[in-house]
C-alpha positions, -999 to +999 in steps of 0.1 A: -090-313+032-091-282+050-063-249+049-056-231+076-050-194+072-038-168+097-031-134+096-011-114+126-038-084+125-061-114+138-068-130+171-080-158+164-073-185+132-094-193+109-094-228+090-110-228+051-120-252+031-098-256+001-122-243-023-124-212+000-092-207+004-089-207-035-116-182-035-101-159-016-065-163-031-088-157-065-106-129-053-069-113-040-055-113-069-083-094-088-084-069-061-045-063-064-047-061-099-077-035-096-052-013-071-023-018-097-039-010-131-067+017-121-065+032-085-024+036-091-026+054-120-051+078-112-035+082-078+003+088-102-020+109-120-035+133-092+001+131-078+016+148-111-011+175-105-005+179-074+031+190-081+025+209-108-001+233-089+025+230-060-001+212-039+026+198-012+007+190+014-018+171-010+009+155-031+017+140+001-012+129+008-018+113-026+019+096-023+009+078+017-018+066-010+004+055-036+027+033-010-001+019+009-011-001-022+026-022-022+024-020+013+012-055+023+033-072-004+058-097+010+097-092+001+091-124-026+060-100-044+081-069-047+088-060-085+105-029-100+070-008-097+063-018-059+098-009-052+103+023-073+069+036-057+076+023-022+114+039-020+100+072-042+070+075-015+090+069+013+117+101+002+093+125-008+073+124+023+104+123+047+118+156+025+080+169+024+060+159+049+059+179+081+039+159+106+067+129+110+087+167+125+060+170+150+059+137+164+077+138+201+106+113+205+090+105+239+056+097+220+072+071+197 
């Protein structure tokens, strides 16, 4: 009984056992919930320090960071945190960040 599983960033599909796929789906979740209850706090932390020393450009850094780990979330995954942090990231760099000002129109 074989799964198939494709992702648009690949060329080809790849076909899984079910056990495979499982494993994977397992090994998704852990990661996820790694990003969620250790690498996003620290980067919330770091973020917070950031401000406070009035470290913009690495605050913004630090919050591309902070969005990047809801970023592959489908709509039906979202929860308050993804959102809050999405929608937060995405207004603090477009008031903060200066390279989206440098990028030509014709370039886009």
């Amino acid at each position: 009984d074989a799964a198939a599983w494709h992702s648009p960033s690949l060329a080809r599909l790849v076909v899984l056992d079910a056990a495979s796929l499982a494993e994977l789906r397992r090994s998704r979740a852990a990661i996820r919930s790694q990003l969620e209850t250790e690498a996003l706090p620290m980067l919330e932390d770091w973020f917070r320090h950031a401000i406070r020393d009035h470290q913009v450009e690495a605050a913004c850094a630090v919050r591309a960071h902070m969005a990047v780990v809801f970023r592959p979330l489908s709509a039906a995954q979202l929860e308050r945190r993804s959102v809050v942090t999405l929608l937060s990231s995405w207004v603090f760099l477009t008031t903060n960040y200066d390279g989206f000002r440098r990028i030509e129109p014709a370039a886009v």
